[in-house]
MIFIBA-781136 format. One record per residue (C-alpha): x, y, z. Coordinates in steps of 0.001 Angstrom, whole numbers, padded with zeros to 6 digits, always signed. Layout:
REM residues N
XYZ;...
//
This chain:
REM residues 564
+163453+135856+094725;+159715+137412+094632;+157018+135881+092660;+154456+137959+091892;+150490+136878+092440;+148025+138408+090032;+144781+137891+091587;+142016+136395+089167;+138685+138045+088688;+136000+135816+090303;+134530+133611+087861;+131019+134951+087378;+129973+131531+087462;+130436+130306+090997;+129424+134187+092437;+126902+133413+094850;+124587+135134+092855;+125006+133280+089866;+124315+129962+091834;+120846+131505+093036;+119989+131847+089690;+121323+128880+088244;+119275+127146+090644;+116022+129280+090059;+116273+128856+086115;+117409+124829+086405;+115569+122331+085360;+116177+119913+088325;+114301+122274+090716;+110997+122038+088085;+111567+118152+088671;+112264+118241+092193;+109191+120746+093041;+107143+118792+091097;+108016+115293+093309;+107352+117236+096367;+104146+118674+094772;+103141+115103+093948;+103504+113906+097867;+102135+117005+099273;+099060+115469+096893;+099194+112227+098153;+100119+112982+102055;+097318+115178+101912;+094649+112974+100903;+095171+110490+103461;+095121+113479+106148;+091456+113899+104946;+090080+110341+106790;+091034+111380+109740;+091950+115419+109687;+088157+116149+107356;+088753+117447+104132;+088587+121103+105733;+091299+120916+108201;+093322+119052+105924;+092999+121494+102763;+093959+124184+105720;+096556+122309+106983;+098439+120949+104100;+097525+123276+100802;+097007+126658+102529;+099866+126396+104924;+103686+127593+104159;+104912+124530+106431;+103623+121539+107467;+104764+120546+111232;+104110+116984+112391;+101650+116495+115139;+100654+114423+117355;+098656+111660+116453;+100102+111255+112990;+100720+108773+110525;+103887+107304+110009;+104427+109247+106520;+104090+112684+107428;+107729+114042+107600;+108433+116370+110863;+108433+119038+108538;+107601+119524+104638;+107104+122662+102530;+103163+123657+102127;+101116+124118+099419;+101725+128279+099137;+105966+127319+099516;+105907+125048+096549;+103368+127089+094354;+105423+130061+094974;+108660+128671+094223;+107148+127243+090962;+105925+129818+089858;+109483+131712+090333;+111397+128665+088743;+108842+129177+085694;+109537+133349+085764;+113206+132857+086275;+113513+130114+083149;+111638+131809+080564;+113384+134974+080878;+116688+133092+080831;+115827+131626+077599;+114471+134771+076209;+115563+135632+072718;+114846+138508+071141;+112511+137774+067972;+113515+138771+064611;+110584+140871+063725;+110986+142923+066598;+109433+143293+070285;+106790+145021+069274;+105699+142478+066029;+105913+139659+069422;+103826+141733+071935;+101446+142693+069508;+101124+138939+068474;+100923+137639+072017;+098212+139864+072858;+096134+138987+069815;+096125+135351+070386;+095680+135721+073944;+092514+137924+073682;+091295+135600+071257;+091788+132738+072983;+090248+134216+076007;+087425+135429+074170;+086853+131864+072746;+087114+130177+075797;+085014+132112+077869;+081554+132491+075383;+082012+128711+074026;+082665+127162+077268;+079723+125345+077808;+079501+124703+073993;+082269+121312+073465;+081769+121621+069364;+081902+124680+069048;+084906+125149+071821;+086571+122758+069676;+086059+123753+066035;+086850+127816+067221;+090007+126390+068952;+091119+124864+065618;+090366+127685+063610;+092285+129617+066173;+095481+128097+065885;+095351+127657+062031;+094528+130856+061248;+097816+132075+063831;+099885+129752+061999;+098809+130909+058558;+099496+134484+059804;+102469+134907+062206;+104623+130860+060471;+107935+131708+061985;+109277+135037+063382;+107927+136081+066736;+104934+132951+066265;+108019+130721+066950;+108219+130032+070641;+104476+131345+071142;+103995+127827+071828;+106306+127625+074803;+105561+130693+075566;+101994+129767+075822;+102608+126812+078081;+104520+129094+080923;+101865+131642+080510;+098973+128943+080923;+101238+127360+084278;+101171+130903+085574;+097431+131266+085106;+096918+128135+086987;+098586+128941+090034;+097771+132546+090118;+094741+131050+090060;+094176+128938+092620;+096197+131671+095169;+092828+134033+094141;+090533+131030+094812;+092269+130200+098252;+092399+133906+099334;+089128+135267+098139;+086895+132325+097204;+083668+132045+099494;+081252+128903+100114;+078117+129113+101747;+074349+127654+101869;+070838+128870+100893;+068436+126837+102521;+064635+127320+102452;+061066+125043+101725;+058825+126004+098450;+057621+129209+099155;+060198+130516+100980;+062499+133658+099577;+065789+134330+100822;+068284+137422+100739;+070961+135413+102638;+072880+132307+102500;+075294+130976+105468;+078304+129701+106236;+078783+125944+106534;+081213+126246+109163;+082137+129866+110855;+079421+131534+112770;+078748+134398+114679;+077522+136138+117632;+074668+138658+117050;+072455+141033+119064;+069900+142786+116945;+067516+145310+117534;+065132+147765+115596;+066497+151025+114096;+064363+153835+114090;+062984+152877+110540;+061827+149622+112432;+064284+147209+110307;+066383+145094+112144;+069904+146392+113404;+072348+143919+113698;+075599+143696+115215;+077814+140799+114355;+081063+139805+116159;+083029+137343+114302;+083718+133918+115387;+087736+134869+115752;+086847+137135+118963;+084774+134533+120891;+086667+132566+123143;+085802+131465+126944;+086652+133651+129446;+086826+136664+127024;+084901+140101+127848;+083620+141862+124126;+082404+145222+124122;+081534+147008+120688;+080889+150593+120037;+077468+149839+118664;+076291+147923+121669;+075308+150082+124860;+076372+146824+126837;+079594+144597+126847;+079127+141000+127583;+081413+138293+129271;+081756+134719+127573;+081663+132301+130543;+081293+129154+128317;+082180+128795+124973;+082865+125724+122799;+083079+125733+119154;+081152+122514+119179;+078477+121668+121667;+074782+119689+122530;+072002+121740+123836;+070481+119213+125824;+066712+120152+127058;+066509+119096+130899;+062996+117547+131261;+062875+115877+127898;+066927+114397+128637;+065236+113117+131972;+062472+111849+130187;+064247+109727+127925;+066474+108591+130730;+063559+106799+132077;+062468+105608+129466;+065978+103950+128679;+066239+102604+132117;+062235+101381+132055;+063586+099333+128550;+066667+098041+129937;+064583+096828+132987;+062273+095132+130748;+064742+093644+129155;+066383+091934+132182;+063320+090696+133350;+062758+088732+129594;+066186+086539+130434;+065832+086289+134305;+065495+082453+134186;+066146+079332+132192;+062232+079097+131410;+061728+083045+130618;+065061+082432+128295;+063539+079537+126026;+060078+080795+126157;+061439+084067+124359;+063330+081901+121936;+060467+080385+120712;+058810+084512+120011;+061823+085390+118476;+062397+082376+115913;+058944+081722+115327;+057402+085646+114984;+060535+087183+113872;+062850+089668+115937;+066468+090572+116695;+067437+087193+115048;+070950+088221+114328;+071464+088659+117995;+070760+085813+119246;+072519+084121+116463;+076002+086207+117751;+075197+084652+121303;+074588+081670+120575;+078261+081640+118021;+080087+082871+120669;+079044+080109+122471;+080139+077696+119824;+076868+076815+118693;+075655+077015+115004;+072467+078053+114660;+072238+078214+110741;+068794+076340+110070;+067005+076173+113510;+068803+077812+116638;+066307+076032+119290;+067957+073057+119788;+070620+074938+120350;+069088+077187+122715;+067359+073951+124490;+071160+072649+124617;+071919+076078+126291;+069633+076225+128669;+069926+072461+129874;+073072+073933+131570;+072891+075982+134223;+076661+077813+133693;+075874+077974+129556;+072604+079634+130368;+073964+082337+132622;+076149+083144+129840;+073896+082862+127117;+071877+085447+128769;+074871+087477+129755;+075613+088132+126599;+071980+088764+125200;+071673+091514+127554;+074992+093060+126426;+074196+093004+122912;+070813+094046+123376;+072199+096921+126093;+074321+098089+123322;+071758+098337+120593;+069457+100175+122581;+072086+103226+123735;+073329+103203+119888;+069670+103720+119177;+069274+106544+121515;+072749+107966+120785;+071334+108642+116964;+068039+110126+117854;+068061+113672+115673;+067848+115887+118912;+070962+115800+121569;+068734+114797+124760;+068298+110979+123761;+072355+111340+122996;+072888+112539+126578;+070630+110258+128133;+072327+107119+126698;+076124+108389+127868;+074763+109124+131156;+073179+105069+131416;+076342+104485+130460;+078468+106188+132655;+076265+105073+135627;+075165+108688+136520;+071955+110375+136842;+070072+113720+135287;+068428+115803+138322;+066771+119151+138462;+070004+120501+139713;+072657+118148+137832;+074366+119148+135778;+073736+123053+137194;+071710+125363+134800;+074382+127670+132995;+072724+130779+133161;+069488+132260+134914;+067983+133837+132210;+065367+132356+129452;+066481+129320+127543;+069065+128951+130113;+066617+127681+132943;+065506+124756+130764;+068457+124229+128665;+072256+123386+129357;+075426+122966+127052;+077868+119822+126849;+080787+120537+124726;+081789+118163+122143;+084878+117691+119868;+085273+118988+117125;+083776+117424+113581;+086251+117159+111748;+084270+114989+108594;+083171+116675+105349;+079636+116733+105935;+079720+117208+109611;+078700+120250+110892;+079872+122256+114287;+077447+123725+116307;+078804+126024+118604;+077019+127503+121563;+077821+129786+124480;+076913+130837+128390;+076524+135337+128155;+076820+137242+131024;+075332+140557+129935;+076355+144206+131978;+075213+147019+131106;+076197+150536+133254;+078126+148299+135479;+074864+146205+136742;+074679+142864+135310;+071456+142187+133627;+071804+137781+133589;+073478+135380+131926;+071597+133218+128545;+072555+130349+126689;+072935+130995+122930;+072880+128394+120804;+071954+127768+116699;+069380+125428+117835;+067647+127897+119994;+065435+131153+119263;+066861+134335+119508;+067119+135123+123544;+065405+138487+124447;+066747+141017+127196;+066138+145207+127099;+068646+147482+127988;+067796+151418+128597;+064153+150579+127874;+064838+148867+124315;+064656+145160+123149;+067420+143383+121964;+067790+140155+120721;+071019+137646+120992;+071785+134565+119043;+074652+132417+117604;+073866+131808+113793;+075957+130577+110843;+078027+133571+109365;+075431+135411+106710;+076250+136551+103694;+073748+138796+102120;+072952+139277+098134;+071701+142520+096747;+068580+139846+095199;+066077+137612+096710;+065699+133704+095810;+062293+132084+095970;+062045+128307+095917;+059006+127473+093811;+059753+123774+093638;+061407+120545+094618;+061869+117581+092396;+063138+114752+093985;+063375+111483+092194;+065341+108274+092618;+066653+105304+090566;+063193+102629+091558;+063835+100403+094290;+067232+102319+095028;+068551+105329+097091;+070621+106504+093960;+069579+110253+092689;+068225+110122+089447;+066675+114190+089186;+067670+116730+091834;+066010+119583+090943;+065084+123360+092149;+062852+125666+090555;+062971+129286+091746;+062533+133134+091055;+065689+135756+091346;+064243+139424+091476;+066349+142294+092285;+065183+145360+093161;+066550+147631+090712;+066825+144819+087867;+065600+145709+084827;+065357+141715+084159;+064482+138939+086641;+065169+135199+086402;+061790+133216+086463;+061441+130086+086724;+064777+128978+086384;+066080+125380+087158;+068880+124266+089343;+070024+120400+088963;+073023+118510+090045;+074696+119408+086506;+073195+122739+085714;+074003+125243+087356;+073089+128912+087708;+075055+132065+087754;+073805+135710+088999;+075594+138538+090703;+078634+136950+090067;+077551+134143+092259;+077256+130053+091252;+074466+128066+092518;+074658+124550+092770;+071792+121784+094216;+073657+120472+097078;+070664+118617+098963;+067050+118060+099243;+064501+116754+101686;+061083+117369+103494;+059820+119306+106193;+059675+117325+109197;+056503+118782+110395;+054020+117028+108706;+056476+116166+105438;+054110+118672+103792;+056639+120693+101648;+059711+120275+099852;+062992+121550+100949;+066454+122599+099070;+069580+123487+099987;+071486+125367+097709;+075545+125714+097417;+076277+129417+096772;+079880+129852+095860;+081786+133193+094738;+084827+132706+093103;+086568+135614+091641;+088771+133138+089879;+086677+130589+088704;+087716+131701+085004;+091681+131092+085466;+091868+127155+085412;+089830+127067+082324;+092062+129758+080871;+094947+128126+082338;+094223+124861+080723;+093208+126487+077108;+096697+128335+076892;+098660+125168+078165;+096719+123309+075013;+096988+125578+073001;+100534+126169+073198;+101258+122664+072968;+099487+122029+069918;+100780+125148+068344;+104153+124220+069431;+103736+120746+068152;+102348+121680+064676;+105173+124199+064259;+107868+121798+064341;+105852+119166+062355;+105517+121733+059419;+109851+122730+059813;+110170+118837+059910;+108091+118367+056733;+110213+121346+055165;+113090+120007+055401;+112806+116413+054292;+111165+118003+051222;+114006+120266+050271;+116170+117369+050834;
//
């Protein structure tokens, strides 16, 4: 006996394709992406304390996968999807699950398109000329929506709403791909008086050698930060010369050798004079009495005197009398005076503005000495017989800023020419090859505007008897040279910005000229965004389509209690 098997078509189902697009159109996945959008979020922002907010907007948001390093806290996960792997597979969940749920309108596709288009040039329209305008934002949003209500009730103005929502999702995270790929930050800095064409990168530089062309403007050749690495020989076709990197960091002090020497002795001349002030019992007391009587470094004698468990609240000399009665206390006591005062003095040093003071104090430190010959002079040729490099780690903070620097051998015809020390703290280093001058730096990576800025003034004003800004403000001139309009006299505050060439400029800082204090100074935050429209855009259509979707069902609700 036989039975015979009819074999069952494959339910369509449980086909493996099926199940992708189950998944791609489900709910859950919305929810779930959404959780791990949430921690991405959170883990994220705690990398910024000790990652910068750089690295860690590299690291977490414009990364595909984050790995675990080492070094990290507890709650990163060895591995977790990026920023770009959960926007992308958003933005395919929201594709795949509006299509699914497509249904064809009953006026027609072309009644829908032609509605969808309408409202959505509109509400671009609206949102882009009223933007800075709240009222009148809000009263032409209103109008909006009534008036597509009144016109397209039901039919293909049904799921607009929805519709509307998806389409403002997608707008969002189209968005903020364009900003991540294309945006650009940099800085215009200048006193009053000064006109720029330029602004530069806060963090990448470059390497450039410049010379004049035969018009007698400056040539300049730039190689990118990306091909400089220690060890590395760069040649360029528009440079009759190749050079050889021998040093390179990415963060480095240019230390000056006489002035580091000179503030070496004068650190070790202080430190001696302070040893000699606690040498004995009688020295000890009788600089008590100067300090609490004339005023000084109170608090640190009151820490030496509480680690000796002595409170010194109202009047320390007893205390110190007490102290000094006893041979063993007073050793102590002056023990730790010295190390306090030891330590205030290199911190002091350590946060002068220029790098030699720095160097001089971890050299006390470390117990070594700054000669003539030590450390060796990096090069042989100009700033590097006076100057040498220490390399630093890198800064990883928000307002920290890298300053790289680099040892050049230069060869030219197979003869080599020297070796300089480039540096952004240092002038352009001269050397002539076939009988013309060229000049090498390291600068911050230039941008430059088809415009020039002036800076015609600086207001500065604070909150009285505070630090808090009360009026940053810039005044300044755009020209351009084939503008039939320039910008005078236009005003840049902390809340005002202004927009030219399809560039933003914000007030980012202010100050004085150190020489002499006698002008004001401004640094300006130049940002170009090609997609600095989407997230209000974004945000208008996800309102919009709310309220519209909202309204519509509160007006089919109202129909039908009244019919019944």
């Amino acid at each position: 006996m036989s039975t015979t098997e009819t074999q069952q078509p494959k339910s369509e189902g449980t086909s493996p394709a099926r199940k992708v697009w189950n998944l791609l159109t489900s709910v859950r996945l919305a929810i779930v992406l959404l959780a791990l959008g949430g921690w991405l979020v959170f883990a994220g922002t705690l990398a910024q304390k000790a990652e910068g907010l750089y690295m860690a907007q590299e690291r977490w948001f414009q990364s595909w996968l984050v790995i675990r390093h080492a070094g990290d806290g507890w709650w990163v996960l060895p591995v977790f999807p990026g920023g770009y792997t959960i926007g992308f597979a958003f933005l395919a969940n929201v594709f795949c699950a509006h299509f699914r749920r497509f249904e064809r309108p009953p006026g027609g596709m072309g009644a829908m398109l032609t509605h969808y288009v309408l409202v959505f040039i509109a509400l671009w329209l609206v949102t882009h000329f009223l933007l800075w305008s709240p009222l009148w934002l809000f009263m032409a949003y209103a109008a909006l929506i009534l008036v597509d209500m009144i016109v397209w009730p039901t039919a293909s103005g049904k799921k607009i709403g929805v519709d509307a929502v998806h389409l403002g999702i997608i707008t969002l995270l189209v968005g903020q791909l364009l900003t991540d790929l294309f945006s650009v930050e940099s800085h215009m800095s200048f006193a009053e008086g000064e006109t720029r064409n330029y602004s530069e990168h806060h963090h990448d530089s470059e390497m450039v050698f410049i010379t004049d062309d035969p018009e007698g403007r400056d040539k300049v050749v730039a190689i990118p930060q990306e091909l400089l690495a220690a060890g590395k020989t760069v040649s360029d076709p528009n440079l009759p010369f190749t050079f050889k990197l021998v040093q390179y960091s990415p963060n480095a002090s240019v230390v000056e050798r006489a002035e580091a020497i000179k503030q070496l002795g004068m650190l070790r001349g202080a430190m001696a004079t302070m040893e000699a002030k606690y040498a004995t019992p009688d020295l000890l007391m009788e600089e008590a009495k100067k300090v609490f009587q004339e005023g000084g470094k109170i608090q640190i004698w009151r820490a030496a005197l509480a680690e000796l468990g002595e409170k010194a609240d109202i009047d320390p000399l007893p205390a110190v009398q007490r102290i000094v009665a006893d041979p063993a206390k007073a050793t102590k006591f002056a023990a730790g005076l010295k190390s306090r005062f030891r330590a205030e003095m290199l911190e002091a040093f350590k946060n002068r503005p220029m790098s030699d003071g720095q160097y001089a104090a971890e050299m006390m430190e470390a117990g070594k000495d700054i000669t003539e010959t030590d450390p060796p002079a990096p090069g042989d040729k100009g700033a590097a017989q006076r100057f040498f490099m220490i390399p630093r780690v890198i800064a990883r903070g928000m307002d920290d800023r890298n300053m790289p620097a680099a040892v050049v051998e230069i060869t030219a015809g197979g003869t080599k020419l020297g070796t300089w020390l480039l540096s952004p703290t240092l002038r352009e280093q001269k050397f002539e090859v076939g009988g013309k001058e060229w000049r090498a730096a390291i600068r911050f990576e230039r941008h430059y505007h088809q415009f020039h800025v002036t800076l015609l003034k600086t207001t500065h004003e604070k909150y009285e008897g505070t630090e808090i800004p009360k009026d940053f403000r810039s005044t300044v001139h755009v020209s351009a040279p084939n503008a039939a309009v320039n910008r005078d006299r236009v005003e840049i505050s902390m809340n005002n910005p202004l927009r030219y060439g399809g560039l933003t400029f914000y007030q980012h800082q202010m100050g004085r000229e150190q020489a002499g204090a006698s002008r004001g100074t401004s640094t300006l935050q130049v940002v170009k965004n090609p997609g600095w429209f989407t997230p209000y855009y974004g945000c208008a259509l996800v309102g919009y389509g709310m309220t519209r979707h909202f309204l519509m069902h509160l007006l089919m609700f109202s129909r039908r209690r009244k019919q019944s």
